[in-house]
C-alpha distance (Angstrom), angle and dihedral (degrees) to the residues before:
residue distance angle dihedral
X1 . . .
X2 3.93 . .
X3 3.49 94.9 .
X4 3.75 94.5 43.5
X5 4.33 83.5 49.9
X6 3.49 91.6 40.7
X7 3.68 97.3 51.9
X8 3.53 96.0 43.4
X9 3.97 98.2 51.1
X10 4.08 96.5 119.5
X11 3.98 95.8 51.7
X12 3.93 94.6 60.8
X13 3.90 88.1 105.0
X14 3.82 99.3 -129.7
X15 4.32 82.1 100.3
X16 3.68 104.3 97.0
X17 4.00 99.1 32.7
X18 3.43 88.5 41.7
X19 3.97 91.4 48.8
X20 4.40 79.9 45.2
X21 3.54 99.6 56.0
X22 3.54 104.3 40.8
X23 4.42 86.4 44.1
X24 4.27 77.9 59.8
X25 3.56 86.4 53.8
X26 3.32 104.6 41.7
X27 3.79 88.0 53.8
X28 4.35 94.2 55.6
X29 3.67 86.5 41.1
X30 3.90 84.3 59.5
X31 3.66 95.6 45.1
X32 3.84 94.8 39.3
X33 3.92 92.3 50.4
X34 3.78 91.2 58.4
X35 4.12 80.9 77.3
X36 3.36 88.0 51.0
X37 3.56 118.1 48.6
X38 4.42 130.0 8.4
X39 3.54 116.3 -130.4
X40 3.62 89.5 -89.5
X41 3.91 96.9 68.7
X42 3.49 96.0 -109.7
X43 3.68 117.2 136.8
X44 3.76 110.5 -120.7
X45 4.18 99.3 173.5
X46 3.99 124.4 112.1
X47 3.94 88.0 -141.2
X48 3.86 119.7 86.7
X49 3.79 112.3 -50.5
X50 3.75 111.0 -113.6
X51 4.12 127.1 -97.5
X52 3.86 113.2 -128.5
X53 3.78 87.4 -94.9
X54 3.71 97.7 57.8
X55 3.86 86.1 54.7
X56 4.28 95.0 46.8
X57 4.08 86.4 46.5
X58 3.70 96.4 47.8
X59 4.16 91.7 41.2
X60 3.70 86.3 62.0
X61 3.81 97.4 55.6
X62 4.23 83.5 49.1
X63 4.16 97.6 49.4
X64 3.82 78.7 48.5
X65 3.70 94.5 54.9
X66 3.99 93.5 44.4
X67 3.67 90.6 -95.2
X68 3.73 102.3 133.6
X69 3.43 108.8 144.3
X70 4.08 97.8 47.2
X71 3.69 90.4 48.6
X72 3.91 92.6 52.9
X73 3.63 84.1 46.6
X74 4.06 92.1 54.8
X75 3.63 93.3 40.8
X76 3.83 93.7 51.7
X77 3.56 91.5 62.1
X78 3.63 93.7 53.7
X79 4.10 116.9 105.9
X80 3.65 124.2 -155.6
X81 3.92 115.9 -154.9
X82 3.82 115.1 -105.8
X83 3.79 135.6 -142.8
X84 3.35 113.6 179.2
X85 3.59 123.1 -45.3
X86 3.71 83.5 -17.5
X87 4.07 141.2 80.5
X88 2.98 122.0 -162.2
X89 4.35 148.6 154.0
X90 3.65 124.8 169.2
X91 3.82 85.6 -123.9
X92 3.80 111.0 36.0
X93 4.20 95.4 46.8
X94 3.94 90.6 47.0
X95 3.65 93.9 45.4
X96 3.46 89.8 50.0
X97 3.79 92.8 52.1
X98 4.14 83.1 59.3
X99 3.62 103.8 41.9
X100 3.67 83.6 52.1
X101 3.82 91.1 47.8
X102 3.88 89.8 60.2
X103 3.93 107.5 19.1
X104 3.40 109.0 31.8
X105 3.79 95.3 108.1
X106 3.86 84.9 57.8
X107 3.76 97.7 50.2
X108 4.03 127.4 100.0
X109 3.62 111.5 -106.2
X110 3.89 89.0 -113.2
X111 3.99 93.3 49.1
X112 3.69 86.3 51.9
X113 3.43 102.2 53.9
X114 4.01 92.4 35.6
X115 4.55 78.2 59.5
X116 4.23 97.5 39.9
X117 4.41 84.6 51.1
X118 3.87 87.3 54.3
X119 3.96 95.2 42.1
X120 3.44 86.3 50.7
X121 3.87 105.2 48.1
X122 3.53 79.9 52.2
X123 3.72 100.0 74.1
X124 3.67 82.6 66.4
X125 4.20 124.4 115.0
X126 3.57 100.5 -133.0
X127 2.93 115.3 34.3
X128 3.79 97.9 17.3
X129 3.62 150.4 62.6
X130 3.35 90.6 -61.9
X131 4.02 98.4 60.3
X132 4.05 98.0 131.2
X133 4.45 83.4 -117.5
X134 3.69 83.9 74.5
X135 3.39 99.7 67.8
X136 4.57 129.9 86.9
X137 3.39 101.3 -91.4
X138 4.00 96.8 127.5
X139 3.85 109.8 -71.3
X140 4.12 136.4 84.7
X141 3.71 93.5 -16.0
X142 3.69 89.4 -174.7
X143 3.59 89.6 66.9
X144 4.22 90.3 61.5
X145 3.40 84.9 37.1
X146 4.20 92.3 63.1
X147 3.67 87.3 36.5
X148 3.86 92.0 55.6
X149 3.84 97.6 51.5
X150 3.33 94.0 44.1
X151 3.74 90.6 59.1
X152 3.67 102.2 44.1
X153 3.60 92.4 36.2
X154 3.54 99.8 40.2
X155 3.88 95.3 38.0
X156 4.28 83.8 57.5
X157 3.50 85.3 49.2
X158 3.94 102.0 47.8
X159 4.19 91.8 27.8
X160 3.28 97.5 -109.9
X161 3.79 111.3 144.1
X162 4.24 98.2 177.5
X163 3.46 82.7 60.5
X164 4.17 97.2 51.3
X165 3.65 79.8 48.5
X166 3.34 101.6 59.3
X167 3.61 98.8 47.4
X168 3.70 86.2 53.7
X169 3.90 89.1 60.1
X170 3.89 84.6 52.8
X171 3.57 95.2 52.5
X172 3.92 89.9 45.7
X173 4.12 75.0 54.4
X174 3.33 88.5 57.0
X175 3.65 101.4 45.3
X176 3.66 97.4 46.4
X177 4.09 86.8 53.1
X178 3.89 86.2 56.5
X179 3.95 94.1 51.4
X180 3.79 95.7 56.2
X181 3.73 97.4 31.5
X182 3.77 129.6 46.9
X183 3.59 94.5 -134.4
X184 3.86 144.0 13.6
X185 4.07 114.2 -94.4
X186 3.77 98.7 -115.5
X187 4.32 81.6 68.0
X188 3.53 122.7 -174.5
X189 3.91 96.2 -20.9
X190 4.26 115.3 166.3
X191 3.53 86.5 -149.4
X192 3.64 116.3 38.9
X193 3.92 102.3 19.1
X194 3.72 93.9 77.8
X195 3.82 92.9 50.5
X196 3.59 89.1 61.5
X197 3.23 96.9 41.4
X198 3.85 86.2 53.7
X199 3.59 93.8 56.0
X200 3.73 97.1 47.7
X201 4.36 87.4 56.7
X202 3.57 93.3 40.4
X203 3.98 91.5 61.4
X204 3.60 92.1 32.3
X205 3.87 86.3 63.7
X206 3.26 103.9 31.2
X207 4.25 111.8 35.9
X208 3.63 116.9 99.2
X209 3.69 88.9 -158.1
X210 4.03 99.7 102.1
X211 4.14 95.1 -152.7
X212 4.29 82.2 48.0
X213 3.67 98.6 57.0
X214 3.98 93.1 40.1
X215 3.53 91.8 48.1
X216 3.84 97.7 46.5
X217 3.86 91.5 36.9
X218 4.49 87.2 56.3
X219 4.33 85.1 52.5
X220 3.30 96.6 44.8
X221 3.62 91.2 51.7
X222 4.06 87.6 48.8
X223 3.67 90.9 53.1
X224 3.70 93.8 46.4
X225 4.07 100.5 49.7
X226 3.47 89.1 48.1
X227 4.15 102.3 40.2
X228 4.49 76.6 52.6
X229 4.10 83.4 43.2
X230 3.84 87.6 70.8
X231 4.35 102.7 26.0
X232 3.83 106.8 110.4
X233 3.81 103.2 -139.9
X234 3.98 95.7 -158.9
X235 3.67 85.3 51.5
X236 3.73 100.8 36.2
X237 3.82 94.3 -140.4
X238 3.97 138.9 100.9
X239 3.55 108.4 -96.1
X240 4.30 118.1 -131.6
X241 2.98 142.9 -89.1
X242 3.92 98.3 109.0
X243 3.87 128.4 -167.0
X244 4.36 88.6 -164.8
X245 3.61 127.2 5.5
X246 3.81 139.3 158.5
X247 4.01 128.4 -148.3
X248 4.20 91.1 -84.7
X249 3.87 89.2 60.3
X250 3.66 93.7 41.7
X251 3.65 85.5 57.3
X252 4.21 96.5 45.8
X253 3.79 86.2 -125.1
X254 4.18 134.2 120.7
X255 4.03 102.8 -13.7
X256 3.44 138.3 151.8
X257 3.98 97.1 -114.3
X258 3.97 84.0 52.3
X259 3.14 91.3 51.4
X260 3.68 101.7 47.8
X261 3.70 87.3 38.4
X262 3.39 85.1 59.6
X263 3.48 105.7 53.1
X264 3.58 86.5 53.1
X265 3.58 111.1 49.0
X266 4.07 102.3 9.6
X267 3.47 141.1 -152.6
X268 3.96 93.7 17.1
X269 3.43 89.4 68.7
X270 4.04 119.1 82.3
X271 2.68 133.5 -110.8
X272 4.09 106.3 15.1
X273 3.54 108.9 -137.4
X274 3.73 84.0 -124.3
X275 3.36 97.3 92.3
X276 3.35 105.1 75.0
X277 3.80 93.5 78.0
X278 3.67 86.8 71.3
X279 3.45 98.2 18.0
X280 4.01 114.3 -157.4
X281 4.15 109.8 -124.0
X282 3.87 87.5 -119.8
X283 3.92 102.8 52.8
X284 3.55 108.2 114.9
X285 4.45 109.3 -134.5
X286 3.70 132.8 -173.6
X287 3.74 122.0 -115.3
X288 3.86 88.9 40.1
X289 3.53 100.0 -63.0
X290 3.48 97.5 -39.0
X291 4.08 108.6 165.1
X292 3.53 95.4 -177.3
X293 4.12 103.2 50.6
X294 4.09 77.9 46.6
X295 3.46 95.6 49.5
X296 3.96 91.4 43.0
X297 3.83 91.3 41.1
X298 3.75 84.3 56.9
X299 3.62 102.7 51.1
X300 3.86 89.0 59.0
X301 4.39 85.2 63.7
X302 4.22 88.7 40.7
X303 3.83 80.3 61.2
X304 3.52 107.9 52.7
X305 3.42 138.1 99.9
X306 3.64 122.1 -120.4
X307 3.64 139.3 -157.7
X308 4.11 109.5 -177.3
X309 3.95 103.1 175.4
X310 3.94 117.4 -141.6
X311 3.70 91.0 -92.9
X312 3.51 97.1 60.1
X313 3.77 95.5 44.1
X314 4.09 82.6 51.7
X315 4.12 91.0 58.0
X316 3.28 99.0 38.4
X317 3.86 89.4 55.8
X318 3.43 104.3 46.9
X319 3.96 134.8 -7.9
X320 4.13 125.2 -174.3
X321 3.76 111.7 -127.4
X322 2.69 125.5 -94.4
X323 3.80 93.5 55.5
X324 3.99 120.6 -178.4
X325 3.95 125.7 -172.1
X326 3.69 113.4 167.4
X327 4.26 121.6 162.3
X328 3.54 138.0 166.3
X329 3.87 122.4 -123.6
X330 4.02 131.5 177.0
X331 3.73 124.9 -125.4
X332 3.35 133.5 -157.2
X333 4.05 126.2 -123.7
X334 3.64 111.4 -80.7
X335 4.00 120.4 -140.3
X336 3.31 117.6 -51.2
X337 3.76 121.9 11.2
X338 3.60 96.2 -63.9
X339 2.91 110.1 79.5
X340 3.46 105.1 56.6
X341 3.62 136.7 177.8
X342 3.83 113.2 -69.5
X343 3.77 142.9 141.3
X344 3.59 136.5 -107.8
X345 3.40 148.2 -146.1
X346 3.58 117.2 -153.5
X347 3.79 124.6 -168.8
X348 3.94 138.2 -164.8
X349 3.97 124.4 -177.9
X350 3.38 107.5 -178.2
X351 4.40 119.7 -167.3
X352 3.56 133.7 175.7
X353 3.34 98.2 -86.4
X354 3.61 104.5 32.1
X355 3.88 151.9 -16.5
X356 3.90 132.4 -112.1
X357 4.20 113.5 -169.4
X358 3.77 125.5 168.2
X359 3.72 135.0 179.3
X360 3.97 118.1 -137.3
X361 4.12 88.2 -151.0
X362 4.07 130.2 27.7
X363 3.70 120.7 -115.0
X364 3.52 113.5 -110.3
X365 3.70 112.8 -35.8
X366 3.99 105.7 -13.0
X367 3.86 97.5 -101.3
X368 3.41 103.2 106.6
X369 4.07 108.9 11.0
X370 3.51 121.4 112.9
X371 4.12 108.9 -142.8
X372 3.36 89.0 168.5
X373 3.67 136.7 39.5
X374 3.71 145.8 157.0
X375 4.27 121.7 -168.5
X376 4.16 109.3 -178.3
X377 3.91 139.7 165.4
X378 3.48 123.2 -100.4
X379 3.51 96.3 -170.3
X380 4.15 119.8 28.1
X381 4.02 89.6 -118.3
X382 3.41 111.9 50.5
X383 4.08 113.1 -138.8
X384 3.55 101.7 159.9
X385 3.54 153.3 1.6
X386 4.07 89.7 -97.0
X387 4.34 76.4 63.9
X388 4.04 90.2 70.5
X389 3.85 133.9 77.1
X390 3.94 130.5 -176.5
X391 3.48 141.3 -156.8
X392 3.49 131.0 -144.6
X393 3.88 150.2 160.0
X394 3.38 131.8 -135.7
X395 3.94 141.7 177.1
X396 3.75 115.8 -146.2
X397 3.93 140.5 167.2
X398 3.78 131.7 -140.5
X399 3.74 102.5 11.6
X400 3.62 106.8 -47.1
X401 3.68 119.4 159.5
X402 3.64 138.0 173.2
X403 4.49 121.1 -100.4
X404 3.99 91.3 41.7
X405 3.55 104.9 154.5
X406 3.98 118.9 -130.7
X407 3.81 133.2 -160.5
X408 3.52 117.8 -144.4
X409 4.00 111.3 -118.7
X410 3.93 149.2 175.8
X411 3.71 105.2 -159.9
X412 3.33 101.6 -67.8
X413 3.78 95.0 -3.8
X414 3.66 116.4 102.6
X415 4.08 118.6 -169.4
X416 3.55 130.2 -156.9
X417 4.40 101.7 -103.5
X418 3.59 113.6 88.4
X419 3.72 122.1 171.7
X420 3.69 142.7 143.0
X421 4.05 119.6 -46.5
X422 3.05 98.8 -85.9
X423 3.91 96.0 -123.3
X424 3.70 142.2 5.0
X425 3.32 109.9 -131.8
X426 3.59 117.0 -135.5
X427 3.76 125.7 -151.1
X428 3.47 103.1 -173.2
X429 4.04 124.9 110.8
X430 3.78 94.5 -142.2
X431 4.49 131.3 -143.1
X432 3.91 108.2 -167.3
X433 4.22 122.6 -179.5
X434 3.60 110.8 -179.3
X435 4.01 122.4 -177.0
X436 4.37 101.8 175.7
X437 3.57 116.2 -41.9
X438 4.26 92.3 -21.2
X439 3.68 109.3 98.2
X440 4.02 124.8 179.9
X441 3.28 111.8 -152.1
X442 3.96 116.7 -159.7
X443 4.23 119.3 -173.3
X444 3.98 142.9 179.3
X445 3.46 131.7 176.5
X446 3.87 110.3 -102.1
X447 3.50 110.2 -75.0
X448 3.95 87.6 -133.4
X449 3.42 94.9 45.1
X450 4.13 94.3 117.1
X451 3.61 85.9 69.4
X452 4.07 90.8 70.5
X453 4.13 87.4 32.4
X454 3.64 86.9 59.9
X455 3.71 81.6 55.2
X456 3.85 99.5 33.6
X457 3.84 110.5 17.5
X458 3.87 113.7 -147.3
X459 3.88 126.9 -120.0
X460 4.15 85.4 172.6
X461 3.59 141.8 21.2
X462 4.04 116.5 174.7
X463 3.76 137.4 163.3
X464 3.73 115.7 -127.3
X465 3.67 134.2 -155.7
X466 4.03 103.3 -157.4
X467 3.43 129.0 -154.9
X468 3.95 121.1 -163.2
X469 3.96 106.0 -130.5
X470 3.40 99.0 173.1
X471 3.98 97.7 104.5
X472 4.08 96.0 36.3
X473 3.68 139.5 -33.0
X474 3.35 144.2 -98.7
X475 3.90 107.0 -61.6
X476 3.59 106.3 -168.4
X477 3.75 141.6 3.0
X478 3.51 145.9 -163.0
X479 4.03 119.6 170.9
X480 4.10 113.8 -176.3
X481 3.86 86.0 -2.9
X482 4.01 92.2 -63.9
X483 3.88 110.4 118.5
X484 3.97 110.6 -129.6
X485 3.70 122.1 -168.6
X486 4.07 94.4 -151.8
X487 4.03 126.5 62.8
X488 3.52 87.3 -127.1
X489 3.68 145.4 82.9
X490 3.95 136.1 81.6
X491 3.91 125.3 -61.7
X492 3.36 128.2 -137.6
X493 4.19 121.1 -132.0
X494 3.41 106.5 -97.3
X495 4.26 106.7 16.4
X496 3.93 117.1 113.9
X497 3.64 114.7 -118.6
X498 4.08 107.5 -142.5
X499 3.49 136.6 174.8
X500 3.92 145.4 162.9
X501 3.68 107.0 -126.3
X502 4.09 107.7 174.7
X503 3.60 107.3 -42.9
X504 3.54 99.8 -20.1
X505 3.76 143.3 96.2
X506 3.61 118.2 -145.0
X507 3.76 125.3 177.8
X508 4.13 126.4 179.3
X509 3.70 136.7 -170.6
X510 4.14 104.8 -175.4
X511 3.83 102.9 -144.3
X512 3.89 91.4 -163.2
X513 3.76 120.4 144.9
X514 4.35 140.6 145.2
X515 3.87 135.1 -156.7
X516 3.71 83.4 -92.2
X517 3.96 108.2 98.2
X518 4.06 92.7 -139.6
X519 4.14 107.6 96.5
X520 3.64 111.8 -106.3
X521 4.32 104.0 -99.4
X522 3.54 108.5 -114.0
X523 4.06 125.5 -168.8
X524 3.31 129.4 160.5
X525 3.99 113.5 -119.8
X526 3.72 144.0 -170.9
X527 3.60 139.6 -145.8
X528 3.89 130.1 174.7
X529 3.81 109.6 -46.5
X530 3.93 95.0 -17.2
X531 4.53 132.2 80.8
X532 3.45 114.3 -155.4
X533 3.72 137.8 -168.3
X534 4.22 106.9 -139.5
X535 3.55 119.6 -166.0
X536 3.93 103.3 -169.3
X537 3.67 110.6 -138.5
X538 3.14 91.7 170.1
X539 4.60 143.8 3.4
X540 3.83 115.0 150.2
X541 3.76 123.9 101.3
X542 3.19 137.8 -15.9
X543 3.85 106.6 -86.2
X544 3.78 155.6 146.4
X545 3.88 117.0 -111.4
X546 3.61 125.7 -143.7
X547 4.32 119.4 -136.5
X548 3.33 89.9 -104.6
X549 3.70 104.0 41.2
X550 4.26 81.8 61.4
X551 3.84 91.9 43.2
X552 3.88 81.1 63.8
X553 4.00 94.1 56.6
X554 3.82 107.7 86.4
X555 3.94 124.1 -172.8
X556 3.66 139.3 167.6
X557 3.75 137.4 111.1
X558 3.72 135.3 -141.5
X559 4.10 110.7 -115.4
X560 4.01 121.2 -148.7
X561 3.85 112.5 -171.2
X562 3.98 125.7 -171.7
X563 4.19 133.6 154.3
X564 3.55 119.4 -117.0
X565 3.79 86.6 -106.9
X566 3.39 101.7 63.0
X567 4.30 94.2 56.7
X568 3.37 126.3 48.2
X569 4.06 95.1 -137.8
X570 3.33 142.7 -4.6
X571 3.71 96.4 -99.7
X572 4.00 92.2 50.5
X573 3.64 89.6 67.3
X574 3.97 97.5 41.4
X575 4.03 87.2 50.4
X576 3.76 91.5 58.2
X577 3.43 97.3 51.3
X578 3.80 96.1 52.6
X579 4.01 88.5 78.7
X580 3.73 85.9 60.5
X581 4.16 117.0 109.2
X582 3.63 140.9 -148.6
X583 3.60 130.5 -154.3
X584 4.26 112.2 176.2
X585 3.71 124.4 153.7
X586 3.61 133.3 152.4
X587 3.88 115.5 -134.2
X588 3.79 112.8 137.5
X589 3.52 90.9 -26.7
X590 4.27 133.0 8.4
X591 3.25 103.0 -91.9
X592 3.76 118.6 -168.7
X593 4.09 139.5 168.0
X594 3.95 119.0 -173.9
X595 4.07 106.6 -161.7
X596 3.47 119.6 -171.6
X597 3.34 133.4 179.4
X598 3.64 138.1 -127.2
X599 3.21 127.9 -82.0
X600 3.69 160.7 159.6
X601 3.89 103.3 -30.5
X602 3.92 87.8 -20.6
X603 3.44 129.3 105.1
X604 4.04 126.8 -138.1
X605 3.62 113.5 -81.9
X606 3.66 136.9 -168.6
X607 4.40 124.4 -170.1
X608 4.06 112.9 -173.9
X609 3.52 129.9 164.5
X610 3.69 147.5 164.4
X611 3.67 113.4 -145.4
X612 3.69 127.4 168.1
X613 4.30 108.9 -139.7
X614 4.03 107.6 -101.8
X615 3.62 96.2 17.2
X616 4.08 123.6 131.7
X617 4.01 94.4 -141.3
X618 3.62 129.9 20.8
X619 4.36 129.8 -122.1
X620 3.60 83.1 -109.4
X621 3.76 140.4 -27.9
X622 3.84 115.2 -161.5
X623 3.88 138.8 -164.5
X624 4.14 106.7 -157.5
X625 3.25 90.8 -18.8
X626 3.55 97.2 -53.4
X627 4.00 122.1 108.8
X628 3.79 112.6 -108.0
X629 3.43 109.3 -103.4
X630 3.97 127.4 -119.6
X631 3.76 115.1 -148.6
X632 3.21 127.1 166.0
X633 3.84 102.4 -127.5
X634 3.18 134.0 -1.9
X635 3.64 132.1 160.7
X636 3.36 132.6 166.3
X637 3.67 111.3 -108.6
X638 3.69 97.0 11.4
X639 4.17 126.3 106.7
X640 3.94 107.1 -144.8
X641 4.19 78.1 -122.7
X642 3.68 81.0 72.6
X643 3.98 95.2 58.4
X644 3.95 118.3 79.3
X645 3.91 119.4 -115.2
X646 3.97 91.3 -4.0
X647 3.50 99.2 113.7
X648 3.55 102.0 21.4
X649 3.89 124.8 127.5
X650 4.34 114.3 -95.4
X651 4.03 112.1 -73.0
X652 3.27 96.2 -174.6
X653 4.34 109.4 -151.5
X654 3.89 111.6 -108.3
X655 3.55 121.3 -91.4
X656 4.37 99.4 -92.5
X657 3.50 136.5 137.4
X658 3.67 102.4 177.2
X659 4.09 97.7 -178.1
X660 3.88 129.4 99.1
X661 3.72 80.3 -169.0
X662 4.14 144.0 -11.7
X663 3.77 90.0 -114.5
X664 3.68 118.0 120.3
X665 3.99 126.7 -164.6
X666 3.73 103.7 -112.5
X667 3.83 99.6 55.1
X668 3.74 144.3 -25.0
X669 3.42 127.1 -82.5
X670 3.88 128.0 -171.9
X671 3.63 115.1 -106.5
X672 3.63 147.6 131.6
X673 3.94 143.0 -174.1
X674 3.86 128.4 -123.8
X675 3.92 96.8 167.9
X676 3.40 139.9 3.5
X677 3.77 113.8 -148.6
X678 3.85 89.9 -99.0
């Protein structure tokens, strides 16, 4: 099945309209950089001057569009940090190594050289692509994923075979990672997945080395099926949960995957990445509203090459409903010894009307994942991205909210794009059980979180529930079965909060409570173009918290989903979820069991699990008694045949251990070496 995939990759017939679409690009991105740049390089805008890698991403679009001499212009203005006898940054060597793969015939002699030097330096250890943090071992994989391409495709360039060979190893990294897990670690991310993605089809087109292209070509087509496992084809957007995302994914607006979804299968994607050459006021941008890091950003996916296999083209067409996607991944330890190394199991059920995902583990250190997350239709036929509301939850300290609006700045220096933060941090380590579209969501502050207090002392710490306004409001509301016309108000423990927003149904029951005997104040909140449920766990003084003092602050909610069509009001589906109960206590563990009822078109259902605060995986966690189960892959629709590598007989990796030592150059890391594979 690979080699029938990989062999067919050009006759998947996204070629010409992908070729169209990103030629339409290519020729705004022309006209649009003129505002940007003169013909000298030199940045003339009053928004945020560029990073070296904005330049190298946008050159590409402009060698593509027979604009030779400009580009060499840009990119000879771009520096590349230096340690030693040695530059090097994970982005500008490895998107040197592909803008030499497909312009270097177009390039001045000097530009050339000034891109083969920083290929080259990058087949270094340390600095270089060969740094032992660039490697699969449960972090950003699109930062090994660079690294590896720019090896093997650099090293063919340059002639150096050692460094073909070790991006080989990588990829049998990579492979290996995608036999015992069901997914790569950096899952289902809007912003990084389609970088590795586009590393994997740029080396399976490009690499001479046979074992290199097959290899890349069988990930890519893993990251594909399972990236179209979790789009929403009514909606024309990827479905949570996500492993790292920033405030413009949150929202469903402007991101990379929608961009490079775009490109690739069009105007069912949203938002095009059109329209940010006449950018509408309420289209929510990364880097504070920065149009020309977008733009650039976005050139780098126009010129990619992409291998979507037949079963990925199949989901992202069409999907029956009820659709299920669930996969495990493995993460690496966060910072500190908290977080440690664990596995997930990530989960997307995907309706008619909307989407529910959740992630059993965070990614990495909290800040960015997405363990829970809701996508829906605010309208039943989905025209644009103003037609699509999320749902999110986030834990934050002293006062921050979602929709605070940023200025771009240099010190003192202010420029003219402002925007949204670009992310919320979240501070929460983060239990999920999801059976359909019922998730329960379980949360506690980071265990380590007194080493930033000591640092940042804490006059608040509260749990939100966030509700993307930016395409519509709130329609209706009923808190403790009482209607209320305003989203605001206090809660009471123990009443569901549930409203219609679009054409979803949304009901929760915060499960937040402390040592302290007093119930946790709850009120539901706006700010800007979001509503928000807060459960305060904490607002007093300014202070410093001890580990266990936040091991005694427990959050979560329960989360009840429906469409509009399945209920005949509002209140008919907030009455049957007043039968539902709660049991959560902490003794020894938290120990909680949601029961609820059944009802109209719903069967009975029962959550419990025991769950010690901090911890990566719980004693149990059960759905009807039964313990959730944990399979590798499994997507609706899809034969494991179908999936690259995942029932293949044991490869085991080569014998290698490239390192002198686990050092790398921009700060130390604990480690040490018993054996080395000799």
């Amino acid at each position: 099945m690979l080699e029938n995939q990989a062999n067919a990759r050009s006759g998947h017939g996204i070629g010409q309209q992908f070729r169209e679409r990103t030629r339409l690009f290519t020729a705004k991105v022309v006209e649009a950089a003129g505002g940007w740049y003169d013909r000298e390089g030199t940045w003339t805008a009053d928004t945020t001057p560029p990073h070296t890698r904005e330049r190298y991403w946008i050159a590409g679009a402009l060698y593509a569009a027979g604009e030779a001499e400009w580009a060499d212009a840009i990119v000879g203005k771009g520096e590349t940090e230096r340690y030693g006898d040695i530059q090097f940054n994970i982005f500008n060597t490895n998107i040197a190594a592909s803008l030499l793969i497909s312009h270097r015939d177009k390039m001045s002699a000097a530009v050339r050289g000034k891109l083969e030097h920083l290929v080259r330096d990058g087949f270094s250890f340390k600095p270089g692509n060969r740094q032992p943090d660039f490697q699969f071992h449960g972090y950003n994989d699109n930062m090994p994923a660079k690294a590896t391409a720019g090896l093997i495709l650099g090293g063919q360039l340059l002639g150096s075979r050692e460094a073909v060979d070790y991006g080989v190893w990588n990829l049998k990294q990579f492979r290996a990672m995608l036999v015992r897990s069901g997914i790569n670690s950096e899952f289902n991310s809007p912003t990084y997945t389609g970088l590795t993605i586009r590393a994997m089809g740029e080396i399976a087109e490009h690499a001479e080395d046979e074992e290199a292209r097959t290899l890349a070509s069988g990930i890519e087509q893993r990251l594909w099926i399972d990236l179209a496992a979790r789009f929403h084809p009514e909606m024309g957007v990827l479905a949570g949960p996500y492993s790292r995302a920033y405030t413009v994914d949150n929202a469903a607006h402007a991101s990379c995957i929608s961009s490079l979804l775009w490109f690739c299968l069009g105007d069912r994607v949203h938002p095009s990445p059109m329209l940010l050459f006449d950018k509408p006021d309420d289209l929510v941008l990364h880097h504070m509203g920065d149009v020309p890091f977008n733009v650039a950003q976005f050139c780098w996916f126009a010129g990619g090459e992409y291998h979507i296999p037949d079963t990925a083209l199949r989901l992202f067409e069409t999907k029956s409903f009820p659709f299920r996607a669930v996969a495990s991944c493995e993460l690496g330890a966060g910072e500190g010894t908290d977080f440690l190394a664990r596995t997930s199991r990530i989960e997307t059920v995907l309706l008619p009307d909307y989407a529910v995902g959740t992630s059993s583990a965070p990614f990495g250190s909290m800040e960015q994942n997405n363990s829970y997350f809701v996508t829906y239709k605010r309208k039943e036929i989905v025209g644009s991205y103003r037609d699509i509301g999320t749902i999110f939850t986030k834990l934050t300290v002293n006062g921050e909210v979602p929709g605070t609006i940023v200025r771009a700045k240099d010190g003192d220096r202010e420029y003219s794009n402002a925007g949204e933060a670009d992310i919320l941090r979240s501070c929460a380590n983060t239990f999920t059980i999801q059976s359909g579209s019922t998730a329960l969501v379980l949360t506690h502050p980071h265990p380590s979180f007194d080493e930033t207090a000591a640092l940042k002392p804490l006059s608040a710490i509260g749990e939100l529930i966030v509700l993307s306004a930016h395409g519509g409001d709130v329609d209706e509301l009923i808190v403790g079965g009482v209607p209320r016309k305003e989203w605001s108000g206090e809660v009471a423990h123990g009443q569901w909060i549930v409203c219609r927003t679009g054409r979803l149904l949304s009901a929760f029951r915060p499960m937040a409570y402390t040592r302290d005997r007093q119930p946790v104040a709850i009120s539901l909140e706006s700010n800007a173009n979001y509503k928000f449920i807060h459960s305060h766990l904490y607002e007093g003084e300014e202070r410093r918290f001890s580990r266990e003092e936040l091991r005694m602050l427990f959050g979560g909610f329960a989360a009840e989903h429906a469409s509009v069509s399945e209920y005949d009001s509002l209140a008919a589906f907030a009455e049957e979820l007043e039968a539902a109960q709660f049991t959560d206590y902490y003794w020894t563990t938290r120990r909680v069991r949601y029961r609820r009822p059944a009802g109209k078109g719903r069967p009975r259902l029962e959550l419990e699990t025991s769950w010690s605060p901090g911890a990566m995986s719980p004693r149990y966690a059960a759905i009807n008694g039964a313990r959730v189960e944990q399979p590798l892959a499994a997507i609706d629709g899809v034969k494991s045949e179908e999936l690259p590598f995942l029932n293949e007989s044991f490869k085991s990796i080569p014998s290698f251990f490239p390192w002198k030592d686990l050092t790398v150059a921009w700060g130390d890391v604990p480690y040490a070496i018993g054996d080395r594979d000799e």
